[in-house]
N, C-alpha and C positions, 0 to 999 in steps of 0.2 A: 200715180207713177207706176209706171208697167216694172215687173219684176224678172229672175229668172227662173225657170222651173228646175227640179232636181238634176233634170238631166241636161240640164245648159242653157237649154231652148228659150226661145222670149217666149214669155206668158206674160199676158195681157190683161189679164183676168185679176192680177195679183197686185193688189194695193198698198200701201203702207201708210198710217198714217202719222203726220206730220205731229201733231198736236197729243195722240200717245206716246212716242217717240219723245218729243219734248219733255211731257211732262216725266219722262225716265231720267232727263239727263242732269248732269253736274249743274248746268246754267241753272234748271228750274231749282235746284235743291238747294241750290246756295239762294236764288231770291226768296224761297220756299221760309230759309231758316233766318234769312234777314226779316221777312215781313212777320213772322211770329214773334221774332225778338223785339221787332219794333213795339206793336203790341205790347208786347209784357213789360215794357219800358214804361209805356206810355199807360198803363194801368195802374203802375207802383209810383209815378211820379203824379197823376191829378188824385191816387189815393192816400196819398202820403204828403210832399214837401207841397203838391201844387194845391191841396186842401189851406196847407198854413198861408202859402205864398196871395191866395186866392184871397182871403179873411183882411190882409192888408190894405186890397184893393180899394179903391172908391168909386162911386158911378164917374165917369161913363165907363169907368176901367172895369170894374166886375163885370158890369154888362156885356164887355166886349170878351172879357176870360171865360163868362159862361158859352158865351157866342161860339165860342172860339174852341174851347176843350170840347163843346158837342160835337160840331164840324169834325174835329181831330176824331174823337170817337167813331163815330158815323162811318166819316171813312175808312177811320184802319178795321171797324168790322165787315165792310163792304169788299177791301183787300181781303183777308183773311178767309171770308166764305169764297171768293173767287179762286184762291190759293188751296182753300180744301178741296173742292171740288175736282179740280185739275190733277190733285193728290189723290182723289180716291177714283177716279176714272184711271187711270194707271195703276191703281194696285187693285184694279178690277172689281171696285165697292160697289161703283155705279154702271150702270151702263152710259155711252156716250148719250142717248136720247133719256135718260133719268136725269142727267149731267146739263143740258138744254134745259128742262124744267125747271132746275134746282139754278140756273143761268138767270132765270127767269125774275127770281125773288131779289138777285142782286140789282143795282145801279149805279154802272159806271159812267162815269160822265165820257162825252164823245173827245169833248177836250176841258182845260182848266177851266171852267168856266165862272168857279165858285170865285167872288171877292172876300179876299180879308179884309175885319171890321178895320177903322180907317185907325182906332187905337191900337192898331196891332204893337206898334212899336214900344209903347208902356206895358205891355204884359210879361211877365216874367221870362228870363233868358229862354229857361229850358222848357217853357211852352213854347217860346217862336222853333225851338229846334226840333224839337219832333215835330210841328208843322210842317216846316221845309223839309223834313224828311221821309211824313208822310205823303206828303205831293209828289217828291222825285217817286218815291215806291207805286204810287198811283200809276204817271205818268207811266212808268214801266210796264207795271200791268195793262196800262190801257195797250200798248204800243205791243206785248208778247198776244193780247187778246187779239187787237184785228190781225197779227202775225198766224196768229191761229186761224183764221179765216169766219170769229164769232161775228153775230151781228147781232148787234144791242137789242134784246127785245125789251117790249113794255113790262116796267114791274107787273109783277101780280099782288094787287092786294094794297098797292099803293095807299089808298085813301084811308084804308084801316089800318095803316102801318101807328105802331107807340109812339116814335117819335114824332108823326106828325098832329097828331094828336098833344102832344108836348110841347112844338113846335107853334101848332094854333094857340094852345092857354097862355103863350108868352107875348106872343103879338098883339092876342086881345089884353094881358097887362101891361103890356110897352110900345105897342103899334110897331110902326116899323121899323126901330132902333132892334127888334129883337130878329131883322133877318138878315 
């Protein structure tokens, strides 16, 4: 975007960018402070009532609440590091090409692409809620990210990631009821 120089004039030269800009404004800070409250919700309810809630379950229901609260997990840390980063590239932590790197670790899906397990409906109220409200917050990030003009690079380090590693030990004990 061409700008103006001190003295009036078009200068051409002088950029702004869209995506710092953003991440200053009320829109970001208000999704900023819904996606960490999500989070903190969503920490104190599978470490607390969704522990008790969870212990009631029986297969195929546990199976699916584990299923399910990972997913949950997963993603709201995946929001969260997408939400820091955007955070500290505006309060000048990162630089925008540190901020691409650190882009790099995350994985956002291009669209919803993830199914919920088919017991979704038998798992407890206020896991299906922070679900759907983990998705709509996703869905946003995905939609502020291509607004940003990012393009999804490949993980780094994918294969060696913990949870897939977690993810593999369950498969091999449940085959594929546990994806």
């Amino acid at each position: 975007m061409a700008g103006r120089s001190r003295s009036g004039d078009r200068d051409d030269n002088v950029t702004v960018s869209f995506g710092a800009k953003f991440a200053r404004s009320d829109q970001f800070k208000t999704v900023f402070r819904e996606g960490m409250a999500l989070v903190e919700a969503a920490a104190t309810y599978l470490d607390g009532d969704g522990r008790k809630e969870a212990r009631k379950l029986r297969p195929p229901h546990s199976l699916a609440y584990a299923t399910e609260s990972m997913r949950l997990t997963t993603r709201l840390m995946q929001l969260a590091s997408w939400l820091l980063i955007r955070r500290a590239v505006s309060e000048g932590e990162l630089t925008p090409e540190q901020a691409v790197e650190e882009q790099r670790k995350i994985k956002l899906p291009a669209t919803n692409a993830e199914q919920p397990s088919r017991e979704l409906g038998a798992l407890p109220a206020r896991l299906r809620e922070l679900i759907e409200q983990s998705v709509k917050l996703q869905e946003r990030v995905i939609r502020l990210d291509q607004m940003l003009g990012h393009k999804q690079l490949p993980p780094v380090g994918d294969a060696d990631s913990p949870l897939n590693a977690q993810l593999s030990r369950l498969r091999a004990a449940f085959g594929k009821q546990a994806e």
